[in-house]
C-alpha positions, 0 to 999 in steps of 0.5 A: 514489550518492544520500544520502536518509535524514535523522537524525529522520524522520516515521513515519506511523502509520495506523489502520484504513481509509484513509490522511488527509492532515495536520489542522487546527492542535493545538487548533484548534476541529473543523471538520466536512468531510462529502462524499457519503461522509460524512466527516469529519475532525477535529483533536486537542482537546486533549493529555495525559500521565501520568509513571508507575511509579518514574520519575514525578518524573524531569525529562522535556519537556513534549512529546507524548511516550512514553517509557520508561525502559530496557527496563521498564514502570515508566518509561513515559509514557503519552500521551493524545489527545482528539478532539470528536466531540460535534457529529456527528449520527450514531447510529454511526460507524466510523473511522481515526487518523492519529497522525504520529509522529517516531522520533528514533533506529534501533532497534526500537520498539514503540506501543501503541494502546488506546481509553478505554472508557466502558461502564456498569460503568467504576468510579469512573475519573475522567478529571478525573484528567488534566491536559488540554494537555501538564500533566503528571500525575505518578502513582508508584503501581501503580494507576489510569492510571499501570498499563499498560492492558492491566491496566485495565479501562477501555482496550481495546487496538486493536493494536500498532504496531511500528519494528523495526531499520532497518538505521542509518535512522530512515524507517519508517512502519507502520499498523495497523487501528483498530475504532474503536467508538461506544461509545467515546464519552463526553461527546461526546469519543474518547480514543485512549491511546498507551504505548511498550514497548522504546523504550530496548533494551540500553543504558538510554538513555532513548529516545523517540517523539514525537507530531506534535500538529498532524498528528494527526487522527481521521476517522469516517463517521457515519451513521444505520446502522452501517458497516464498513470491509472487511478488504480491497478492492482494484480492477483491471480485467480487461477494457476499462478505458473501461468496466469496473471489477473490485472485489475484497474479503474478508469474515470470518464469515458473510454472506449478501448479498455484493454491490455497490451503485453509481451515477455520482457525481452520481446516486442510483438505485444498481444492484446486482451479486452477487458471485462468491464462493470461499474464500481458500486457506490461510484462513478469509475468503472472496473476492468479486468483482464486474466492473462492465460498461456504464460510461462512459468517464472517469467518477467513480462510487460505491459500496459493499459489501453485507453487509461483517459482521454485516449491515453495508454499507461506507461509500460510496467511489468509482472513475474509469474511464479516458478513450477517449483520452489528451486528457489526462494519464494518470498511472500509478505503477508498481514492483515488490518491494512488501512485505518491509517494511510500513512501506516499503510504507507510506511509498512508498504514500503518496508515490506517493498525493500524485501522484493517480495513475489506478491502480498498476502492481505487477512482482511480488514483492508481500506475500512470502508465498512460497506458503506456508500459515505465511505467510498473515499476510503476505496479510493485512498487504499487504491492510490497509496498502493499505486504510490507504494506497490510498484517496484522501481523497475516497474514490477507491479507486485500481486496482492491476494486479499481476503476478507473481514469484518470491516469488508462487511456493512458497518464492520459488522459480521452477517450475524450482527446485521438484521435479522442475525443468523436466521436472516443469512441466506447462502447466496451470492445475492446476500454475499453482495449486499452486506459486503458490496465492496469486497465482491465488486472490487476484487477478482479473488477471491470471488464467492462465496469468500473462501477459496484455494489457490494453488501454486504447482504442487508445491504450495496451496494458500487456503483463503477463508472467511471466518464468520464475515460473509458466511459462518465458519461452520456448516458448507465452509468446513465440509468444503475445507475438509475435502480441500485438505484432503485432496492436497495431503501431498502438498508440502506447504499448505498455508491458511489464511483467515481474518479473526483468530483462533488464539488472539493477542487482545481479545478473549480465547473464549470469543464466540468465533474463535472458538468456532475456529479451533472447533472447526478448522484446528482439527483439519489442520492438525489432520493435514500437516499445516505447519503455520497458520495466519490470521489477523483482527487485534492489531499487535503482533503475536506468534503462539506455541505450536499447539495440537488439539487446545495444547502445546505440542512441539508438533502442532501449529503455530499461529501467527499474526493478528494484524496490523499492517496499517492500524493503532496497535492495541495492548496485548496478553502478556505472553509470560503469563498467557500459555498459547503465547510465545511472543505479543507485542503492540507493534506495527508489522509484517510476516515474511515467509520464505518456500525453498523447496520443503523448508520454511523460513518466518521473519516479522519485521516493523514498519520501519523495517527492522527484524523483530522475530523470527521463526523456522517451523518443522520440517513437513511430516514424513508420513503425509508429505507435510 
């Protein structure tokens, strides 16, 4: 069993756009790194702090610190973060923080963001009143920045951020979009203000977060003409990926002109599609869909979206179109059980970006919505932590594929667990949509009836299935599944994908939909050649032996997987004593699979990161191409 949770870990607080990588060193002067999406990131200027309320004189280190004392506001410290935007030549600009943040104990904090304001009518605040570069200014009255902000008129909160119990862990990781304003702007300087509630929760002990002062940065657009960030974008294909490109995103509030503008990287005549839009269930944004067609193969292009809000575009990102053949390195990072935990999903997010995968592959059980109307706010997070970690830090939006499971469906419940069981399913796009109303309704792929091909040239065909969710394993999917098989015998890689396994880590081999799996889709597979197969559902990491017809065979499959990307691990089956199992583990994860031209190539690494198998299956059959 593998140990990965160290004593003090790293939490990565990210705000409002996209993720970013480390910064220039603390105190560094900036340094301007503008590309075509007009980027650019800065360092920290300069740090401070204030001691407030009736702990304003107590000992403290002179470290980034929020602290408080006890559960109250009288012993917190606030934190103060300034960065030099004064040489930027913009009219407007938006933009993210990334505050990186060390979390030295297991309980529940929470941070709050606010941004100095510094609109005509500010009073007589006085910033000389703090000591910049960690001199601390120690203020025991009720007044003045020693209050909370939310009682100051010149803060405005940009939202809360919250650890909550991490089940003994310190590695959680959470973000939190960031409406970071021109108008915040003073002396050609942003002043980010950061204070701690219920840092110290039932034993009075003086608990604390640190700020990493050298890994903090701030990264804005600025521009002649005011930008905004979507509130959610997301890419998929939904046809050939050589030569398509399906951008998804939502808007809130009235727009007239939802569309995109694109061009290929080096060029400057951008083409406009309109949008296909409709309302989201259960909320008040709308969806927009544009399928970019005609692209060439293997292709950096730009774009943006038109009309985001109040008549503003987006700023400029970009995407790649896959290769006509597997010459070289195809890298697809690929897992399941997304988001119980935004903070997990965050982290793994992240370690999964460090690796430049060409697009992610999710198994289902994504934002744990569960179908229902009360938890729409869950859509919403799962959105915004993939704009915050999804994005390269040249712009590159990273595609996901996303199929379906149990916690797509109402109540986390499969079609045969919903009233009326089995007798009461109906093959209709109707009934897909009523049980399942977010997962239709949000994602172009992979559309009804939730199992789907896609093909990538005539080198790889991901096979996407629903296993017992919004329709049975058995019956029209399998006989679909048969002939989709057959008609790629000579597909090198033929890869499928699908939520509950058919040989779990946790759960019982005797569960009744795993053993429709083997029954049903085993046998195609070890029919066509599949190599690998992944699937999802206990949340623990397992690879199996290769196995071929219930048995091992150093010519069957591999199944690997079992989801848990984002999610509380669960014990699993000793492996030594379990004889499908090669390797289980309780650990958050993700699957790197690399094509190069016939070989395969499987590494899984943590959250963090760091490799904890790997994995080089068979060359493909001779006799079938696979």
């Amino acid at each position: 069993m593998m140990n990965v949770y160290g004593k003090a870990t790293r939490i990565i607080l990210a705000v409002a756009g996209c993720a970013m990588g480390a910064g220039a060193l603390w105190g560094a002067a900036p340094e301007l790194q503008p590309h075509y999406l007009n980027r650019v990131t800065l360092p920290v200027e300069a740090e401070a702090f204030i001691r407030g309320g009736d702990h304003a004189d107590d000992p403290q280190s002179d470290a980034a610190l929020i602290t408080q004392r006890g559960n109250t506001t009288t012993g917190t410290r606030k934190t103060y973060l300034r960065f030099d935007v004064g040489e930027l030549d913009a009219s407007y600009f938006s933009g993210s923080a990334e505050l990186s943040v060390i979390k030295d104990d297991w309980r529940r904090h929470d941070i709050e963001v606010w941004a100095l304001v510094w609109e005509e009518g500010s009073g007589d605040w006085d910033p000389a009143r703090i000591t910049w570069n960690r001199a601390p200014a120690n203020d025991d009255s009720v007044d003045g920045l020693a209050d909370d902000p939310r009682n100051d008129p010149y803060a405005v909160s940009l939202g809360t951020w919250t650890a909550a119990d991490t089940d003994g862990s310190t590695g959680v990781s959470l973000g939190f979009l960031l409406d970071l304003r021109y108008e915040y702007v003073r002396d050609g300087r942003v002043t980010l203000v950061l204070t701690g509630l219920n840092l110290g929760v039932d034993d009075g002990d003086n608990r604390r977060l640190e700020i990493a002062r050298e890994a903090s940065t701030l990264t804005l657009f600025p521009g002649k003409e005011p930008v905004e960030t979507p509130v959610a974008m997301y890419l998929c294909w939904q046809r050939d990926p050589t030569a398509t490109m399906t951008i998804q995103w939502h808007t809130e509030g009235d727009v007239f002109e939802p569309s995109v503008e694109f061009a290929w990287l080096g060029g400057d005549d951008l083409r406009k599609v309109e949008a296909d839009s409709h309302p989201m269930v259960f909320s008040d944004r709308m969806i927009h869909t544009v399928e970019l067609t005609g692209l060439d193969a293997d292709t950096e292009y730009r774009f943006r979206l038109k009309d985001v809000a109040e008549g503003r575009n987006s700023p400029f990102y970009k995407f790649r179109t896959m290769p006509e053949t597997p010459d070289r390195p195809i890298r697809i990072a690929i897992g399941g059980d997304v988001m119980m935990r935004e903070e997990m999903m965050a982290r793994t997010n992240r370690a999964a970006m460090h690796l430049d995968p060409d697009f992610i592959v999710w198994g289902g059980d994504l934002s744990y919505s569960d179908g229902l109307a009360e938890k729409v706010d869950r859509e919403y997070d799962f959105f915004r932590v993939m704009m915050e970690t999804l994005i390269a830090e040249d712009g590159r939006v990273v595609p996901v594929l996303m199929g379906i499971g149990n916690h797509e469906i109402l109540d986390g419940r499969s079609y045969h667990r919903q009233e009326g069981g089995r007798d009461a399913y109906e093959n209709t796009d109707e009934f897909r949509e009523a049980i399942a109303p977010y997962y239709y309704d949000l994602f172009a792929f992979t559309g009804h009836p939730g199992y789907r091909e896609l093909d990538f040239g005539e080198y790889m065909s991901l096979i996407f299935l629903d296993s017992d969710h919004s329709g049975p394993v058995g019956g029209v999917q399998t006989e679909w599944l048969a002939e989709i098989l057959e008609d790629r015998m000579h597909v090198p890689h033929v890869i499928p994908v699908y939520h509950v396994p058919a040989y779990p880590s946790v759960r019982s081999l005797e569960g009744g939909t795993s053993r429709a799996i083997r029954a049903n889709w085993s046998p195609l597979f070890e029919r066509a050649g599949v190599r690998v197969a992944f699937e999802h559902h206990d949340h623990a990491y397992k690879r199996t032996v290769p196995i071929r017809g219930e048995e091992e065979d150093e010519k069957g499959i591999v199944y690997i997987g079992d989801g848990a990307w984002g999610v509380p691990t669960r014990p699993v089956h000793d492996a030594g004593e379990t004889w499908y199992l090669e390797k289980s583990a309780p650990i958050l994860h993700f699957i790197l699979l690399t094509i190069h031209g016939d070989s395969q190539d499987i590494k899984m690494f943590d959250s963090e990161g760091k490799l904890i198998d790997h994995y080089v299956p068979r060359k493909p059959n001779p006799r079938n191409n696979r």
